[in-house]
mmCIF file of the C-alpha atoms, coordinates in Angstrom:
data_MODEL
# 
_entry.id   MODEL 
# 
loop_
_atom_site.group_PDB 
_atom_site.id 
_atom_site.type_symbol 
_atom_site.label_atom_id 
_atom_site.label_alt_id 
_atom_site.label_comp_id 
_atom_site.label_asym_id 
_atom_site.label_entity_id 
_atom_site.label_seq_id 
_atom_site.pdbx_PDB_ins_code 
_atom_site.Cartn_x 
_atom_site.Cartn_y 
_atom_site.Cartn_z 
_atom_site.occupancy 
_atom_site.B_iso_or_equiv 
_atom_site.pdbx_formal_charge 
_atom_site.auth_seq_id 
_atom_site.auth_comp_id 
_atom_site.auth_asym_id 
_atom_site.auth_atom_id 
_atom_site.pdbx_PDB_model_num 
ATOM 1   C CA . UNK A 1 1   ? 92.976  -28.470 -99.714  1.00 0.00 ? 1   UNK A CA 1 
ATOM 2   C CA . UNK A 1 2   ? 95.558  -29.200 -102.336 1.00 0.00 ? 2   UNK A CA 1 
ATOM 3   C CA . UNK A 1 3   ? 96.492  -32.741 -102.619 1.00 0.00 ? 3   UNK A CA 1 
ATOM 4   C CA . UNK A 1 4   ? 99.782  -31.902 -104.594 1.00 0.00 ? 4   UNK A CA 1 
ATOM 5   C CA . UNK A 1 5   ? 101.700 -30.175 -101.630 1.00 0.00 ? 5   UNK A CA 1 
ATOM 6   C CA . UNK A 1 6   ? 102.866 -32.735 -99.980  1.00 0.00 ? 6   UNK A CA 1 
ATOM 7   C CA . UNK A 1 7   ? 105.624 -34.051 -98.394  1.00 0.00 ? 7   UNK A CA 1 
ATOM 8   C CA . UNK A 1 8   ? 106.932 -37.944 -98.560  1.00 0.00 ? 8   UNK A CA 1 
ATOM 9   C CA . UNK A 1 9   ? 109.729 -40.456 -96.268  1.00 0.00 ? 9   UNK A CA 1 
ATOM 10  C CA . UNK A 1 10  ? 110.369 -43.890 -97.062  1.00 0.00 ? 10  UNK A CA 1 
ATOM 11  C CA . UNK A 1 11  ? 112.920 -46.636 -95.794  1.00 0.00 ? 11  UNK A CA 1 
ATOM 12  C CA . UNK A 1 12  ? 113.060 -49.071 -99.174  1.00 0.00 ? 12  UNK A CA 1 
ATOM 13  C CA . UNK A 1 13  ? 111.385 -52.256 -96.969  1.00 0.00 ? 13  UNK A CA 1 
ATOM 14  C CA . UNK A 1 14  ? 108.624 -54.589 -96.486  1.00 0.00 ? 14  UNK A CA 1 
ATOM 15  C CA . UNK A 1 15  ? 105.706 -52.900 -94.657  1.00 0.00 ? 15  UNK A CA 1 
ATOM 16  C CA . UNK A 1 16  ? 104.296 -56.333 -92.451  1.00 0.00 ? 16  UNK A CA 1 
ATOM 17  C CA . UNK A 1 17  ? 102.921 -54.259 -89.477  1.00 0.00 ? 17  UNK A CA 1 
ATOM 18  C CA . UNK A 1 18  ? 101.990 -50.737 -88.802  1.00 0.00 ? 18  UNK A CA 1 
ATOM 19  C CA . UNK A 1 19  ? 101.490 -49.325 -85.546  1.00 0.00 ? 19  UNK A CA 1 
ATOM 20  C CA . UNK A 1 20  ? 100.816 -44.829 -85.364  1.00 0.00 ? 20  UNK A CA 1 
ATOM 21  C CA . UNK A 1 21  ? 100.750 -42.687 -81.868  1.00 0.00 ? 21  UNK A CA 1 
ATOM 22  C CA . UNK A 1 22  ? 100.116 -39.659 -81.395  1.00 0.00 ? 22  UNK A CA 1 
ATOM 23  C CA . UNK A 1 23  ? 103.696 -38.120 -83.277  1.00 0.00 ? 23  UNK A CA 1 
ATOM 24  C CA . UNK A 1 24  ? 105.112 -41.132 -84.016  1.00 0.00 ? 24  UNK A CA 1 
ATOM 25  C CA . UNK A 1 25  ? 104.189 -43.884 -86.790  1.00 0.00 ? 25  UNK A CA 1 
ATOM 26  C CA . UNK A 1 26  ? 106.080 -47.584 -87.080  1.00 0.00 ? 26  UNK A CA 1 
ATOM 27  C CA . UNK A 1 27  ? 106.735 -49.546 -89.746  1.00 0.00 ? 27  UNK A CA 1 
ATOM 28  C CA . UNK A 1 28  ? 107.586 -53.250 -88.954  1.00 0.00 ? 28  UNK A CA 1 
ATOM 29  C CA . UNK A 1 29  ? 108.415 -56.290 -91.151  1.00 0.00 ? 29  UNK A CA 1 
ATOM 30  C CA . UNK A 1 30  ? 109.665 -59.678 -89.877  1.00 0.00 ? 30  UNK A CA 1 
ATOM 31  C CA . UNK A 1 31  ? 112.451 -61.309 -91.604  1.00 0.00 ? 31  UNK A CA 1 
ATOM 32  C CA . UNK A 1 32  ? 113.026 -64.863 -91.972  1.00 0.00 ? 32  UNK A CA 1 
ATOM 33  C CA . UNK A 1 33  ? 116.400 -66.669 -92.828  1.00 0.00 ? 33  UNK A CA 1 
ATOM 34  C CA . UNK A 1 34  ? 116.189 -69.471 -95.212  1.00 0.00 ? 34  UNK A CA 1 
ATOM 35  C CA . UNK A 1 35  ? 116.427 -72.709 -93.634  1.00 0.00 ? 35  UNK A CA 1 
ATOM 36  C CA . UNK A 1 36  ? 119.757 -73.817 -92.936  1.00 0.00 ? 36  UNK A CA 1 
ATOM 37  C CA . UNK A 1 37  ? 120.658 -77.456 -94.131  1.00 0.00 ? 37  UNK A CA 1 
ATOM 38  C CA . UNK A 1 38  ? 119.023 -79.940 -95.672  1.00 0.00 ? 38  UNK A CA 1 
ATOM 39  C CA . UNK A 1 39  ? 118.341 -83.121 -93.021  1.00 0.00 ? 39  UNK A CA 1 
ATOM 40  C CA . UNK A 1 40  ? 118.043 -86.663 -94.377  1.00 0.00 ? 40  UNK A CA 1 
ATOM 41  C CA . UNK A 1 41  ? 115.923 -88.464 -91.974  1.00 0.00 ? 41  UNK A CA 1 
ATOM 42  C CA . UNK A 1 42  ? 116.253 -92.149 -92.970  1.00 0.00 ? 42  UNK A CA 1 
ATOM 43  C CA . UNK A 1 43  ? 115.127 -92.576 -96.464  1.00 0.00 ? 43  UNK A CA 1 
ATOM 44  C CA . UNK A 1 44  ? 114.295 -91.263 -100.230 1.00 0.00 ? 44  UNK A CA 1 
ATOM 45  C CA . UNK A 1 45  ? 112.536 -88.044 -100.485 1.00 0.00 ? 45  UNK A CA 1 
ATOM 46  C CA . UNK A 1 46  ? 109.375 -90.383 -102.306 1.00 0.00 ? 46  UNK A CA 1 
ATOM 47  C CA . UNK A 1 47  ? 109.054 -92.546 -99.089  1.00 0.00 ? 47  UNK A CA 1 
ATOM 48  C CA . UNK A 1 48  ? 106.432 -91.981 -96.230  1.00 0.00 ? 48  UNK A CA 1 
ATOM 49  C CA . UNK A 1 49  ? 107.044 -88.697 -94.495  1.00 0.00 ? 49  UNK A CA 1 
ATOM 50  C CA . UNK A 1 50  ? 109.188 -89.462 -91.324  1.00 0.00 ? 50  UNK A CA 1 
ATOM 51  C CA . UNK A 1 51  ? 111.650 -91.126 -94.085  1.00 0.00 ? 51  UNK A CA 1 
ATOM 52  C CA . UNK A 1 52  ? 111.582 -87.594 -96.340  1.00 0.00 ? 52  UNK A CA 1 
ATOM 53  C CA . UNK A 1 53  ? 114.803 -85.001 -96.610  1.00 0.00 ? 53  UNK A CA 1 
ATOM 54  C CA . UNK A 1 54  ? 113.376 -82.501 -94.536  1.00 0.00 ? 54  UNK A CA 1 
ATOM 55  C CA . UNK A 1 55  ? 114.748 -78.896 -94.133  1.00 0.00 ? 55  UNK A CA 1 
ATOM 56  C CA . UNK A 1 56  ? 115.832 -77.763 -90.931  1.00 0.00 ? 56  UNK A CA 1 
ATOM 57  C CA . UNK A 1 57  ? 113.638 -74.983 -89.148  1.00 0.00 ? 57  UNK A CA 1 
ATOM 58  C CA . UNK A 1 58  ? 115.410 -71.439 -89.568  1.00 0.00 ? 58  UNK A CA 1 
ATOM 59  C CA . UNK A 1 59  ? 116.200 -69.890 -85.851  1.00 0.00 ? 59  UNK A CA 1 
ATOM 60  C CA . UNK A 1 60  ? 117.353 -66.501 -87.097  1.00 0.00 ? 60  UNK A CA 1 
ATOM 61  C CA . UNK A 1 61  ? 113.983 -64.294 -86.776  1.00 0.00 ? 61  UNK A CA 1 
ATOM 62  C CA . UNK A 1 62  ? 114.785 -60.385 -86.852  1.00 0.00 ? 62  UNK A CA 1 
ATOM 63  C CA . UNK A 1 63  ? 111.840 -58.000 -87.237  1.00 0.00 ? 63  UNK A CA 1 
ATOM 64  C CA . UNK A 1 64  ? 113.226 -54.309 -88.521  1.00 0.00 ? 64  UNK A CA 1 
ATOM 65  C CA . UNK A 1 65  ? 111.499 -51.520 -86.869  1.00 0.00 ? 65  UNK A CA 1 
ATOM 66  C CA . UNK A 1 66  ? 111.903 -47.939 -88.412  1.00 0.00 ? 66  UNK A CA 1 
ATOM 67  C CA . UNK A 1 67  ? 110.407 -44.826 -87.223  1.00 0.00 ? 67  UNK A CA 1 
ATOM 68  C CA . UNK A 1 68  ? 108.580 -41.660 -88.609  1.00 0.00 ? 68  UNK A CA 1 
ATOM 69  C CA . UNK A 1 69  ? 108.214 -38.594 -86.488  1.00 0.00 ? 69  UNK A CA 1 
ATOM 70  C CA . UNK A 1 70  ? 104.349 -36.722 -87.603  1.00 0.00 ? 70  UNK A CA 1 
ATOM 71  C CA . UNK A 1 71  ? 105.456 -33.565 -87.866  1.00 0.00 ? 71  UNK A CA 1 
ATOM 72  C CA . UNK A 1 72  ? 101.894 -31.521 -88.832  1.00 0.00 ? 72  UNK A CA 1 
ATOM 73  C CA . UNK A 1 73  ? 101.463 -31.796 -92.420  1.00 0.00 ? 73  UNK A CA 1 
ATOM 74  C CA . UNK A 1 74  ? 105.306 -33.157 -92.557  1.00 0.00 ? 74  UNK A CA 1 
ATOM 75  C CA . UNK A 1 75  ? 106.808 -36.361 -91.835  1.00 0.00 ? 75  UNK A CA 1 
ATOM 76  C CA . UNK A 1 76  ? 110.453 -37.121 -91.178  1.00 0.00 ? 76  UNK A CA 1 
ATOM 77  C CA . UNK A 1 77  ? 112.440 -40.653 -90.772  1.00 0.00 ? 77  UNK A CA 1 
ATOM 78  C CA . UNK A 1 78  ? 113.509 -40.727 -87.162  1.00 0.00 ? 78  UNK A CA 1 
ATOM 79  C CA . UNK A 1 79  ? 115.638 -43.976 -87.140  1.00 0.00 ? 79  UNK A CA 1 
ATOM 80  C CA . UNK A 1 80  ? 115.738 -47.845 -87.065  1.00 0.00 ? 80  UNK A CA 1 
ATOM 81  C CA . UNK A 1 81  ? 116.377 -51.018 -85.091  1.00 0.00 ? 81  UNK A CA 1 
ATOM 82  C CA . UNK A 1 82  ? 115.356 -54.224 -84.400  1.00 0.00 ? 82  UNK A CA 1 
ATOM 83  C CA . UNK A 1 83  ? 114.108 -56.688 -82.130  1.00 0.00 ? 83  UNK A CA 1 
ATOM 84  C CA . UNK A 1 84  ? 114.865 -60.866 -82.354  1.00 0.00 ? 84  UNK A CA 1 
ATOM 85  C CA . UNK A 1 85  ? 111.958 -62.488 -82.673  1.00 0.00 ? 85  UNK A CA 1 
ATOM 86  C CA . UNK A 1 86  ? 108.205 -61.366 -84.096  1.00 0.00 ? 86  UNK A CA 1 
ATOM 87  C CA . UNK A 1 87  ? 105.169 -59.273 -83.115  1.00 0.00 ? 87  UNK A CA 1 
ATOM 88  C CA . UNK A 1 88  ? 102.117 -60.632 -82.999  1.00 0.00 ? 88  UNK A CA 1 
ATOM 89  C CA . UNK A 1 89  ? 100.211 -57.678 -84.670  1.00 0.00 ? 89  UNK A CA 1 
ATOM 90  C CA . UNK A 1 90  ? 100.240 -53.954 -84.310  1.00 0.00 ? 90  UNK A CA 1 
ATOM 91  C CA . UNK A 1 91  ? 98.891  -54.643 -80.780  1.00 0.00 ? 91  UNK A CA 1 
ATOM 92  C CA . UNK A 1 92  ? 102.513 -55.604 -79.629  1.00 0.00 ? 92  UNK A CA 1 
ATOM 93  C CA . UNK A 1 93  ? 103.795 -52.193 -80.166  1.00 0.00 ? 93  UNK A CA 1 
ATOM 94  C CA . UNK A 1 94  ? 103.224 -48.922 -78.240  1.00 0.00 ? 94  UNK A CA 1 
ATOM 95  C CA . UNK A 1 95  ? 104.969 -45.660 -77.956  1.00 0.00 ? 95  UNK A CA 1 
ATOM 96  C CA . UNK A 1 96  ? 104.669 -43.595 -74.746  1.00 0.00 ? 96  UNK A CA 1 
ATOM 97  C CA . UNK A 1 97  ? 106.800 -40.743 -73.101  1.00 0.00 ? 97  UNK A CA 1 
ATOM 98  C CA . UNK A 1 98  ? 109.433 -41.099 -75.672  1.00 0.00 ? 98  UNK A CA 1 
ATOM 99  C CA . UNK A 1 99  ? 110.246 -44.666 -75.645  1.00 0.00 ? 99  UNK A CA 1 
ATOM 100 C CA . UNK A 1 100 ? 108.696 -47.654 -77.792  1.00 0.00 ? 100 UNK A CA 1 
ATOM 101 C CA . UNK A 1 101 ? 107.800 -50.793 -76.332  1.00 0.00 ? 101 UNK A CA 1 
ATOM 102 C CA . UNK A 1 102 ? 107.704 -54.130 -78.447  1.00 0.00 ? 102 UNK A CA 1 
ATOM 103 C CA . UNK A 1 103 ? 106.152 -57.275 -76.993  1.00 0.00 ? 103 UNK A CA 1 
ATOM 104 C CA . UNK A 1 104 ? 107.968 -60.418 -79.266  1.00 0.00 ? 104 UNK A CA 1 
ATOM 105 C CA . UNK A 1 105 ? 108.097 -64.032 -79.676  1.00 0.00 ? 105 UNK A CA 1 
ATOM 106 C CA . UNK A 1 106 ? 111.209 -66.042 -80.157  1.00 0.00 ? 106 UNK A CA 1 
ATOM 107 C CA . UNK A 1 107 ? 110.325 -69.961 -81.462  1.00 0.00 ? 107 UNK A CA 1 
ATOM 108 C CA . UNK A 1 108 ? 112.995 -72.689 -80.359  1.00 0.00 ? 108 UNK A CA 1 
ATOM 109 C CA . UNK A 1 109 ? 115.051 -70.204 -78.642  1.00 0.00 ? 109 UNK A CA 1 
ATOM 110 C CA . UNK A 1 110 ? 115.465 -71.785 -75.578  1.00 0.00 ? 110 UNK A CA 1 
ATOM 111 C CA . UNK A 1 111 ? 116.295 -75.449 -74.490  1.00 0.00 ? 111 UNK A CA 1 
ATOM 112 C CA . UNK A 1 112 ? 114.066 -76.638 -71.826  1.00 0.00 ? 112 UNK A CA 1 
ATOM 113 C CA . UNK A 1 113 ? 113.448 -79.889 -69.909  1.00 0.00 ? 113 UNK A CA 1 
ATOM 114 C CA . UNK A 1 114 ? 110.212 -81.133 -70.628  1.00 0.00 ? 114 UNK A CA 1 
ATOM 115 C CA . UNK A 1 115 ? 107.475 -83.389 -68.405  1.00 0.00 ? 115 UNK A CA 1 
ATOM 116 C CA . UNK A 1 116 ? 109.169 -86.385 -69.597  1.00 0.00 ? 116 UNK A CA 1 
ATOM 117 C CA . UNK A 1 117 ? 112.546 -85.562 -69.483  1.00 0.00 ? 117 UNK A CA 1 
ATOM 118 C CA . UNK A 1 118 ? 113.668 -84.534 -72.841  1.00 0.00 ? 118 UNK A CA 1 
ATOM 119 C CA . UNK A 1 119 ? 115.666 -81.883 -73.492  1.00 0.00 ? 119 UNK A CA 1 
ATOM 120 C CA . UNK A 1 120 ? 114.394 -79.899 -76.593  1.00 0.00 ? 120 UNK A CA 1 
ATOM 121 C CA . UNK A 1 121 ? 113.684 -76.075 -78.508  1.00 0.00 ? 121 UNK A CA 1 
ATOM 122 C CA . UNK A 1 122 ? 110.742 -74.097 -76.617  1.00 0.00 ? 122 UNK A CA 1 
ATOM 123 C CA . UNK A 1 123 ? 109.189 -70.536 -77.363  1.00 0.00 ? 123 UNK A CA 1 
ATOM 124 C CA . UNK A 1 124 ? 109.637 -67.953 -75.284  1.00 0.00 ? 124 UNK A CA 1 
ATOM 125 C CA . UNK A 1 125 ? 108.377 -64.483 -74.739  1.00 0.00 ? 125 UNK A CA 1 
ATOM 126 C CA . UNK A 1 126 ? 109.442 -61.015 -73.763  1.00 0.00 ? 126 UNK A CA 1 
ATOM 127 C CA . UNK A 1 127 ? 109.115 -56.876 -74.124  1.00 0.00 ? 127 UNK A CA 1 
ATOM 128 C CA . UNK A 1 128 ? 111.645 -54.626 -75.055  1.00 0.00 ? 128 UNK A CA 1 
ATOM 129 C CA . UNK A 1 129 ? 111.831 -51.217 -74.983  1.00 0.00 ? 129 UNK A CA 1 
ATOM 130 C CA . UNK A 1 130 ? 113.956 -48.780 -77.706  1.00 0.00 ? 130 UNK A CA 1 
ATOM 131 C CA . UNK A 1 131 ? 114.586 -45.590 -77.109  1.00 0.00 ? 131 UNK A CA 1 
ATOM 132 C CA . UNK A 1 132 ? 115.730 -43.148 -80.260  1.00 0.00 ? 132 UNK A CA 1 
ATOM 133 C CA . UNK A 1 133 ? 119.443 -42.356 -80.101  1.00 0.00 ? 133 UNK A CA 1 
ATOM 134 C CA . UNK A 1 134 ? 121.689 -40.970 -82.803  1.00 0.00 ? 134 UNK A CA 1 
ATOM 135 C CA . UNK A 1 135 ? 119.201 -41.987 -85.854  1.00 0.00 ? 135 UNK A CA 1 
ATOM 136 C CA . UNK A 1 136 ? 118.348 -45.175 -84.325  1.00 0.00 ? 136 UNK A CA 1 
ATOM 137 C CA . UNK A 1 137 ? 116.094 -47.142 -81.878  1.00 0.00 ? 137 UNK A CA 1 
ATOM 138 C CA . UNK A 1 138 ? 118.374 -48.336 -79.341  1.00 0.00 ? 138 UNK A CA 1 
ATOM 139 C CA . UNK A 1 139 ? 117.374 -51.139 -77.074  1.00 0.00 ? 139 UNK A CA 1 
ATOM 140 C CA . UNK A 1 140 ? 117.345 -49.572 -73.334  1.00 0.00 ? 140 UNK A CA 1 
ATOM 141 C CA . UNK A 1 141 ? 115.864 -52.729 -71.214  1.00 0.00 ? 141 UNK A CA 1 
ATOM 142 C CA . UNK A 1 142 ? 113.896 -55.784 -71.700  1.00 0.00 ? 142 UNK A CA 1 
ATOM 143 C CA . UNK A 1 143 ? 111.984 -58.552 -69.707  1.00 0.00 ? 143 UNK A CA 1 
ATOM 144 C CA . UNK A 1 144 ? 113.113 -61.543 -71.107  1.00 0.00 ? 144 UNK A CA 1 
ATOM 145 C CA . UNK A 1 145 ? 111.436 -65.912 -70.500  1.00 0.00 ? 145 UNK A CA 1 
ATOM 146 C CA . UNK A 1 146 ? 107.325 -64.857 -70.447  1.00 0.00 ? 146 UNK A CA 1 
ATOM 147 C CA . UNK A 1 147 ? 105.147 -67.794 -71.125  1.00 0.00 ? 147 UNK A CA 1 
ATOM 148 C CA . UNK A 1 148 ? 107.965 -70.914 -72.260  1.00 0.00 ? 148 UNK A CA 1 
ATOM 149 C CA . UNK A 1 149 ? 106.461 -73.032 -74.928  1.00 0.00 ? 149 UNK A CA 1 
ATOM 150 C CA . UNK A 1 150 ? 103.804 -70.465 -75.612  1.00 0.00 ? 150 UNK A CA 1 
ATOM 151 C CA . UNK A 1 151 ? 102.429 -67.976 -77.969  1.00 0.00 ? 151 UNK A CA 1 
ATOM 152 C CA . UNK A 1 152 ? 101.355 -64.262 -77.332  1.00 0.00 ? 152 UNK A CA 1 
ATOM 153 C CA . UNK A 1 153 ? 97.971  -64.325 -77.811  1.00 0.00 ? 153 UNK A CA 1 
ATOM 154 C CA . UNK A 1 154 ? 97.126  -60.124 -77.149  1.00 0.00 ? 154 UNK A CA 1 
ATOM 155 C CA . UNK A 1 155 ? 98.945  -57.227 -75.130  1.00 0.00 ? 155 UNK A CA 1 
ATOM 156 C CA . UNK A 1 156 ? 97.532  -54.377 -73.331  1.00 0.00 ? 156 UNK A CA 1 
ATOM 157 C CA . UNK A 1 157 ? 99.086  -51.144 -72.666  1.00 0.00 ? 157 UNK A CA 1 
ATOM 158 C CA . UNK A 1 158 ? 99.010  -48.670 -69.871  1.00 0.00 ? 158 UNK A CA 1 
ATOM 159 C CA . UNK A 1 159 ? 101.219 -46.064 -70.156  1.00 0.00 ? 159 UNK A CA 1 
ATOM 160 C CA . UNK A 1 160 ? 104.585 -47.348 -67.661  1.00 0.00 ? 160 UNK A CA 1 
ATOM 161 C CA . UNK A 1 161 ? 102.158 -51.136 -66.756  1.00 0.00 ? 161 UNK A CA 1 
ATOM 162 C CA . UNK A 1 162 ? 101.818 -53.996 -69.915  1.00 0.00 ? 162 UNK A CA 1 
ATOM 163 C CA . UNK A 1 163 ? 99.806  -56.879 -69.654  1.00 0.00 ? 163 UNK A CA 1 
ATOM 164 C CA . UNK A 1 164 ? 100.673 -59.866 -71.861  1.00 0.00 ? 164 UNK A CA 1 
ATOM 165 C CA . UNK A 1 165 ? 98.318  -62.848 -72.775  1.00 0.00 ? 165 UNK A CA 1 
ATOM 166 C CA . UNK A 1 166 ? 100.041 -66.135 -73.809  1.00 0.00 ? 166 UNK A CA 1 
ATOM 167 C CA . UNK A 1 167 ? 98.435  -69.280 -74.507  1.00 0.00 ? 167 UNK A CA 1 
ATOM 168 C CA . UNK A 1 168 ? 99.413  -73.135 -75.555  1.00 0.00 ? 168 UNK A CA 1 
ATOM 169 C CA . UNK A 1 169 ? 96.881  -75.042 -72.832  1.00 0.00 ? 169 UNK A CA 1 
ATOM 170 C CA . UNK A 1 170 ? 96.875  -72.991 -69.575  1.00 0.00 ? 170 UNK A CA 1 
ATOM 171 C CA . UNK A 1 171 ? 96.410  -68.876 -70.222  1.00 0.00 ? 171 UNK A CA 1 
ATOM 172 C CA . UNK A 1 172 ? 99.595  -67.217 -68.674  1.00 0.00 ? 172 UNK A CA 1 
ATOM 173 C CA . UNK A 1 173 ? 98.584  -63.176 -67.909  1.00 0.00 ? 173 UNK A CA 1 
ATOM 174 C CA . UNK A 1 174 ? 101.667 -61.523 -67.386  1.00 0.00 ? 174 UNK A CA 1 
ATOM 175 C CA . UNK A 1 175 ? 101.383 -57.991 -65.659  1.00 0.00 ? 175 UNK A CA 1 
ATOM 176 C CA . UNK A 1 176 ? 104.767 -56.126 -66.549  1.00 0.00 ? 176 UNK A CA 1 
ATOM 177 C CA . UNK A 1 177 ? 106.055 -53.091 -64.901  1.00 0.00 ? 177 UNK A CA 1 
ATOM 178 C CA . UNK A 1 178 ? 107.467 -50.496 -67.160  1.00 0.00 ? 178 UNK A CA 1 
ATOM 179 C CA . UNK A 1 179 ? 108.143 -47.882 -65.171  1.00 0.00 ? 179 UNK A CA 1 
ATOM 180 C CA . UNK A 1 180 ? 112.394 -47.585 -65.750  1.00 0.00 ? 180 UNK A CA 1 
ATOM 181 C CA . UNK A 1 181 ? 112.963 -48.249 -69.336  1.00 0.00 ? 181 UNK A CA 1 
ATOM 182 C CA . UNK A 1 182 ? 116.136 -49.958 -68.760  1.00 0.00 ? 182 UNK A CA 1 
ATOM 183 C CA . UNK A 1 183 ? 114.749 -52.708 -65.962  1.00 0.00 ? 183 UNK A CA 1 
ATOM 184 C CA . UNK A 1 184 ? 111.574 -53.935 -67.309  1.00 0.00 ? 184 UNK A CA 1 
ATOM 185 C CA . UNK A 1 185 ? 110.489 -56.808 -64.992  1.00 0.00 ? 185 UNK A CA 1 
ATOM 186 C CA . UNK A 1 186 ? 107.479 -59.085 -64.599  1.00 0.00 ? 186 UNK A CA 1 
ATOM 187 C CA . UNK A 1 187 ? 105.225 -58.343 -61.634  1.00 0.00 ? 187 UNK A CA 1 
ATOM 188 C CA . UNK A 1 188 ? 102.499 -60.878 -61.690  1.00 0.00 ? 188 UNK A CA 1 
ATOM 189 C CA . UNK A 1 189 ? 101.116 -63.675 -63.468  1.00 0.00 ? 189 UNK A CA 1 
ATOM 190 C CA . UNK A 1 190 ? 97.819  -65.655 -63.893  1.00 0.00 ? 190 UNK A CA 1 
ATOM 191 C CA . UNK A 1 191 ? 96.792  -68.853 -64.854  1.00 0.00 ? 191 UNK A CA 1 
ATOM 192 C CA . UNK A 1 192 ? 93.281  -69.633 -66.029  1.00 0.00 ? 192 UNK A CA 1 
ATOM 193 C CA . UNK A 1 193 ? 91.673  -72.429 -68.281  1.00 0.00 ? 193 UNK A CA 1 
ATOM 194 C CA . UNK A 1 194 ? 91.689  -70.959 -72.056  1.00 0.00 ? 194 UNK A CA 1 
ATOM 195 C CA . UNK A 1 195 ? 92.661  -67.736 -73.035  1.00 0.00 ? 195 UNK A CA 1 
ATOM 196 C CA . UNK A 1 196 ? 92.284  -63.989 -73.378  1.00 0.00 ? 196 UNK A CA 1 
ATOM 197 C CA . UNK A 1 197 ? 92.168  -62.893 -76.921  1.00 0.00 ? 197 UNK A CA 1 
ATOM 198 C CA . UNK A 1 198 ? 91.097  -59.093 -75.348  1.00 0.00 ? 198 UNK A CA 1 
ATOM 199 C CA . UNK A 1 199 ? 92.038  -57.356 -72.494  1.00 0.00 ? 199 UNK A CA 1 
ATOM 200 C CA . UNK A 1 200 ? 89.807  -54.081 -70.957  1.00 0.00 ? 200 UNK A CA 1 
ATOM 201 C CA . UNK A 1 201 ? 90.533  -52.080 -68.321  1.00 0.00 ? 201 UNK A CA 1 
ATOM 202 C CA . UNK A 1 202 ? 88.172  -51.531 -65.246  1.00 0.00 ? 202 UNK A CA 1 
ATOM 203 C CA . UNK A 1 203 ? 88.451  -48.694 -62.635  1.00 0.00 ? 203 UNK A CA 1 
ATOM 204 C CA . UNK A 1 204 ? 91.183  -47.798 -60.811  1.00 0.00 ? 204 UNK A CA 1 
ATOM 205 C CA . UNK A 1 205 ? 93.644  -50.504 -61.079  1.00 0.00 ? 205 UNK A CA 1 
# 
């Protein structure tokens, strides 16, 4: 009725993913250190490309989450935090009772032993969930080592039960039980040909 009156919040940041309940709204952005030191492989930087200087891959990947309450016609900064690692998409985030859960990916941050032997960097997975505490999101609990060597692929929520979709050549389904905030902990898994890029509940259960 009159666009002037109106009230306005901001956190000075970059605005990468957006995710809104019912009295909440979430503003997420991913940051990305610059890679660390430059690594000469075995030649000039003009010779084929397994003799270039190629930098190193940066390990230290922080997304920033901040948090609005909706307040009617108001809105007013509630706090932030973070989580290591990224989200896939607004999909990895949901707010119930309170409490925000994030569903993240951390690449090379974990050293596995492969098929063959070799010891390298894998992906893993996990969900954590932030409660607000003092003008922040505080990290309460999270479920850490879903789907090694994989990508999230989608996420669905139901209220204290998550189900989490990862993919690289066999389709992990994680079912996660979210019932006390600060013990999040894998219930069940699946693994299927492909992978699920949506997830739809049925009935009861």
């Amino acid at each position: 009725g009159d666009p002037a009156h109106r009230t306005a919040v901001a956190v000075t940041a970059d605005g990468q993913v957006v995710y809104s309940s019912a009295d909440r709204l979430y503003v997420a952005s991913t940051r990305v250190d610059r890679p660390g030191p430059w690594q000469n492989m075995t030649g000039p930087a003009t010779g084929p490309v397994n003799e270039r200087v190629m930098p190193i891959r940066a390990q230290d990947v922080r997304t920033q989450l901040h948090a609005f309450a909706l307040e009617g016609t108001t809105t007013r900064y509630v706090g932030s935090g973070h989580v290591d690692g990224s989200v896939r998409d607004r999909w990895s985030l949901d707010e119930h009772g309170g409490l925000l859960r994030v569903a993240w990916t951390q690449d090379g941050s974990r050293m596995i032993t492969d098929a063959n032997g070799e010891t390298r960097q894998a992906t893993r997975n996990g969900v954590t969930v932030l409660a607000e505490r003092n003008g922040a999101l505080v990290p309460t609990g999270t479920v850490n080592d879903l789907g090694i060597d994989e990508n999230i692929q989608s996420v669905r929520w139901f209220d204290d039960f998550a189900v989490l979709v990862t993919f690289r050549q066999m389709d992990p389904l994680y079912t996660i039980d979210l019932t006390d905030p600060a013990h999040p902990r894998e219930i069940g898994q699946l693994k299927i040909p492909g992978y699920s890029g949506y997830l739809h509940p049925l009935g009861d259960g």
